[in-house]
N, C-alpha and C positions, 0 to 999 in steps of 0.2 A: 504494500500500500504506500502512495506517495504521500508525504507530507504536504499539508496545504499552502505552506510558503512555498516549497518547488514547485509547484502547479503556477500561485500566481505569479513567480517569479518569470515560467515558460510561458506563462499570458502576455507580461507585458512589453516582453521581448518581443514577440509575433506583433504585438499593436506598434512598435516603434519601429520595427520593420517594414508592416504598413505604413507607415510616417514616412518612410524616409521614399518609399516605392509611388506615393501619391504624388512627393516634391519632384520627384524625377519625373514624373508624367506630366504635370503640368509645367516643366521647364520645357520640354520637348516639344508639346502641343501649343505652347505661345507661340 
């Protein structure tokens, strides 16, 4: 079983990954 801090810690990794994959796309599409 995962401890609930490793879990959110792998959440908010994935969302600022998200972040950084959104900036990218809208440098590109300007």
């Amino acid at each position: 079983m995962m401890p609930i801090q490793l879990i959110l810690q792998k959440y908010q990794v994935s969302l600022l990954v998200i972040d950084i994959n959104q900036e990218e796309v809208i440098k590109w599409t300007s």
